[in-house]
Each structure stands twice: as C-alpha cells, then as structure tokens.
C-alpha positions as a Python dict, from the first residue, in 0.01 Angstrom:
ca = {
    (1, 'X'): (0, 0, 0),
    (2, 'X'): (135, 105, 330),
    (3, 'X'): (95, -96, 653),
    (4, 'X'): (-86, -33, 949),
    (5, 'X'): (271, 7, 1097),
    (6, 'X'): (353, 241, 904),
    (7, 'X'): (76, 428, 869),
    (8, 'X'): (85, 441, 1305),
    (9, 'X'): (416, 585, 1213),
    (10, 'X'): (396, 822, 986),
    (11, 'X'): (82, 925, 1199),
    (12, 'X'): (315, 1014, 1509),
    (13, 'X'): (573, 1171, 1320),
    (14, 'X'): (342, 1417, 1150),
    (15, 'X'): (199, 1464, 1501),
    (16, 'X'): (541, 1545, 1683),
    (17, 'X'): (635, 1802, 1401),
    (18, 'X'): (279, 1983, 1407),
    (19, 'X'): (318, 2000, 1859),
    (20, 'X'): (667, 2102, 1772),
    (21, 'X'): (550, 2378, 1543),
    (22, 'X'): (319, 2523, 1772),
    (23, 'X'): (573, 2648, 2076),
    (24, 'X'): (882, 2698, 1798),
    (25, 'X'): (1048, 3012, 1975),
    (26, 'X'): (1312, 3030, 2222),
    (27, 'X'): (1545, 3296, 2414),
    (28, 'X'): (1930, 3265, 2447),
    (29, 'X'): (2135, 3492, 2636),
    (30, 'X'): (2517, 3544, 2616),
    (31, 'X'): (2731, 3714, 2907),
    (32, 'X'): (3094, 3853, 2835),
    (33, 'X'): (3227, 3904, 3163),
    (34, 'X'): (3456, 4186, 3265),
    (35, 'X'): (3443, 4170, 3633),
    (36, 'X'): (3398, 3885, 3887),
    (37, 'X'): (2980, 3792, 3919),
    (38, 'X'): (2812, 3901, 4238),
    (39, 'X'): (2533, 3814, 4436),
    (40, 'X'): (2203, 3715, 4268),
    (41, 'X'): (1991, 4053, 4299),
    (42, 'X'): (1602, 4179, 4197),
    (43, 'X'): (1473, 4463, 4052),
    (44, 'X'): (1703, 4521, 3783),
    (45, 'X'): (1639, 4890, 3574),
    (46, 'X'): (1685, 4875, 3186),
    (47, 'X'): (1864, 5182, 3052),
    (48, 'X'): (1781, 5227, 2709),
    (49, 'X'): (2069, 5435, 2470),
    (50, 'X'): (1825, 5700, 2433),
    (51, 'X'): (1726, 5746, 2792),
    (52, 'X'): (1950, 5960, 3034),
    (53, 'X'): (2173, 5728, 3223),
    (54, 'X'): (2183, 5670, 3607),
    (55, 'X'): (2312, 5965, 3818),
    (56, 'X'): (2467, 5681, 4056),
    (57, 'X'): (2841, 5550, 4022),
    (58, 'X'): (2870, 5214, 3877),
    (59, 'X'): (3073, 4971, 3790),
    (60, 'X'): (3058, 4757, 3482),
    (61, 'X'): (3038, 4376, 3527),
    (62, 'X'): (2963, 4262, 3185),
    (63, 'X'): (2830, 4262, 2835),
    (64, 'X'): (2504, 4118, 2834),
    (65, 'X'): (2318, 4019, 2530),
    (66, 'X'): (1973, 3826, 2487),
    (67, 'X'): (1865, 3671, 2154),
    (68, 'X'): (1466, 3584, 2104),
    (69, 'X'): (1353, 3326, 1821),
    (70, 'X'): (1024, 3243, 1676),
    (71, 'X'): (761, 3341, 1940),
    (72, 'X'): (980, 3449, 2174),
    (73, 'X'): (1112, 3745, 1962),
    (74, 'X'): (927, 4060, 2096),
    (75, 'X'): (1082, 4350, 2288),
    (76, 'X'): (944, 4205, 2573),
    (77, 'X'): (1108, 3895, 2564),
    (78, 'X'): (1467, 4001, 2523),
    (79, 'X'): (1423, 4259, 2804),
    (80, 'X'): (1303, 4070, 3030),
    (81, 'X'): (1572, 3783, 2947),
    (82, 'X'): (1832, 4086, 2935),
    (83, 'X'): (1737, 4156, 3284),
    (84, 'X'): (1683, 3823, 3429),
    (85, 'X'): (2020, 3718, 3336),
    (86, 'X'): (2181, 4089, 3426),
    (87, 'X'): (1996, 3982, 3812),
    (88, 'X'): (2176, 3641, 3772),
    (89, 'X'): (2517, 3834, 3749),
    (90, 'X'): (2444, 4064, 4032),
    (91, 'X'): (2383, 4386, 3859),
    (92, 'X'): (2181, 4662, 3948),
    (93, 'X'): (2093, 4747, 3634),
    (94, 'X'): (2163, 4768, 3255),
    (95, 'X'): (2267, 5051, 3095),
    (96, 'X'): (2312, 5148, 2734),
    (97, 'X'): (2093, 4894, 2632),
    (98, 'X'): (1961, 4889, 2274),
    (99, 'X'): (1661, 4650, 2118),
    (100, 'X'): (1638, 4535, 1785),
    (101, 'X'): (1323, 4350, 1669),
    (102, 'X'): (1306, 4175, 1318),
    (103, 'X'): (1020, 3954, 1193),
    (104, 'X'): (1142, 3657, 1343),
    (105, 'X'): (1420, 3726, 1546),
    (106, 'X'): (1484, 3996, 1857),
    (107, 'X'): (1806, 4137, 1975),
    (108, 'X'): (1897, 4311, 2294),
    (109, 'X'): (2250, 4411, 2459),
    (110, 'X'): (2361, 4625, 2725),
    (111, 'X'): (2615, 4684, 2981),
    (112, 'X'): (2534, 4512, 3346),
    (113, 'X'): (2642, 4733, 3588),
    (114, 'X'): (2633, 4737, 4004),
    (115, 'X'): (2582, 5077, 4162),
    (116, 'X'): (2894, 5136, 4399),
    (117, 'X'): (2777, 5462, 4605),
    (118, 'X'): (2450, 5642, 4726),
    (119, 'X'): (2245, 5773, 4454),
    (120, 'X'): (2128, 6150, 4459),
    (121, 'X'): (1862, 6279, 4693),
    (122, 'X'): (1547, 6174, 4503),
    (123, 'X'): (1364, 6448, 4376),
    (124, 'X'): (1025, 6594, 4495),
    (125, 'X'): (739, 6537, 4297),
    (126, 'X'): (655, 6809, 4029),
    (127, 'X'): (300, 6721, 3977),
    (128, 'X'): (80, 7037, 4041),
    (129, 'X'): (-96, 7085, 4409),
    (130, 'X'): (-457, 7021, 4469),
    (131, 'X'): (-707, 7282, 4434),
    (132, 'X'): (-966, 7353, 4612),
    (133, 'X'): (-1195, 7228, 4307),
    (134, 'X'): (-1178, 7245, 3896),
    (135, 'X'): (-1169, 7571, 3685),
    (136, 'X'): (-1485, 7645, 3517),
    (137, 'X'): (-1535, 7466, 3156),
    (138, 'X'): (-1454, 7724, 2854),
    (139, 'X'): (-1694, 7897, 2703),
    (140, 'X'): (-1862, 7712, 2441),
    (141, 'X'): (-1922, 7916, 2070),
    (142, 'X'): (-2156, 7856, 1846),
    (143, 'X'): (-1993, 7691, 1564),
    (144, 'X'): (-2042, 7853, 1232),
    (145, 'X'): (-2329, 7708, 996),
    (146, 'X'): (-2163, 7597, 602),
    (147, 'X'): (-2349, 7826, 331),
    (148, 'X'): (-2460, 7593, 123),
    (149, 'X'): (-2320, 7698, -257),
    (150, 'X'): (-2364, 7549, -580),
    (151, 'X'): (-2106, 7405, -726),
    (152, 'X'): (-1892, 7581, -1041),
    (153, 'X'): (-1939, 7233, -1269),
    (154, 'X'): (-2235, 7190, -1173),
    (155, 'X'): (-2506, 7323, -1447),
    (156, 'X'): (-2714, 7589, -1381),
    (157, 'X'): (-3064, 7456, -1206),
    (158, 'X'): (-3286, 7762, -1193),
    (159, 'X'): (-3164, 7921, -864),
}
C-alpha cells in the first residue's frame, strides 16, 4: 500500500510528464559561417531552389540551416527560423533554400547572402488596364436533354 507521500509524488510526476507532452516541439538552427556577420537586418526574402534567383549581386555569408521537432516541424516553422536567424547574421536574404518536412521532423537550409549593388529597375506592372466596364456574359445554350433508353440487360417491359 503506497503512502500518501508517495502517492503526492507519483501524482506530480505524472503531471510534469503529461504538461511536458503537450508543448514537446522545438526549433534549432545551425550557422556555418563563411564571411564575417553583419548588422542585424529585417525583411529577409526566402529563395527557394526552384524559384529564379535574385537579379542583384550578392555575397554569401553563410550556410544556414533550421531543424523543427515535434510541433514545431511545419514548413512554416523552419522558414521562418531560417530567416530569423539569416536577419541575425545580416543577410538580405536566403537563396537556394530547400524544405524538407517529415512526420515529425522539418528541415530547411540555404545560403544567407547580403546584396552588394543596386538591384534592376523594378518592373512595371503587367496586370491588364481598366476598362471602361465588363464584356457582356457569353451566350448561354440550352443544354441538351438525356434520351432516356432502356437498358440492354434489362428485360424487355412492354415498350
């Protein structure tokens, strides 16, 4: 037979394990440096491999990595921990930047770069002009009416 003690023990263990269980996920981020850090900035762009890559000169400051566990492992997560530590280094942005998302772990790395020059002229919009009001709705057809046909297993019911 256990004592009250014990009981009041076992009782606040249990209790520290099930709080413990509720927030289990985390976010770790790794930096491999290959130029001195610069100053803190904010706004850093995310480059993914697939996208096209920034028509501004760079220069690469570091391999930057972000691991997310538990509840913490969505794409969202290690991007946003990606970037917050890429600002911490004094990038711009990071480039070349992949994500990988398992069921309980998330992976993201890039390259943390600071832009060096003036980018190109931004572009002009290439959305259409206004008109003076809508087109006219297409014409609307009649849609065709199903013939209604026995079917060829069907036995024969005096029609």
């Amino acid at each position: 037979m256990m004592s009250a003690v014990s009981r009041w023990g076992m009782f606040v263990a249990l209790a520290t394990m099930g709080i413990g269980a509720i927030g289990c996920g985390h976010t770790e981020t790794h930096a491999a440096m290959l130029r001195e850090p610069q100053a803190r900035t904010s706004g850093v762009e995310l480059y993914l491999s697939d996208q096209p890559q920034p028509e501004r000169p760079y220069s690469e400051i570091a391999f930057v990595q972000a691991v997310g566990f538990g509840t913490e492992a969505t794409p969202e997560d290690v991007a946003k921990a990606l970037t917050t530590r890429a600002s911490m280094l004094g990038c711009d942005a990071v480039v070349r930047a992949f994500l990988d998302v398992g069921y309980s772990r998330a992976h993201a790395a890039g390259v943390c770069v600071k832009y060096v020059g003036e980018g190109p002229a931004v572009a002009q919009s290439k959305l259409p002009t206004a008109r003076d009001g809508n087109p006219p709705p297409p014409a609307i057809r009649s849609s065709p009416t199903p013939k209604l046909e026995p079917l060829p297993s069907a036995p024969h019911q005096g029609r």
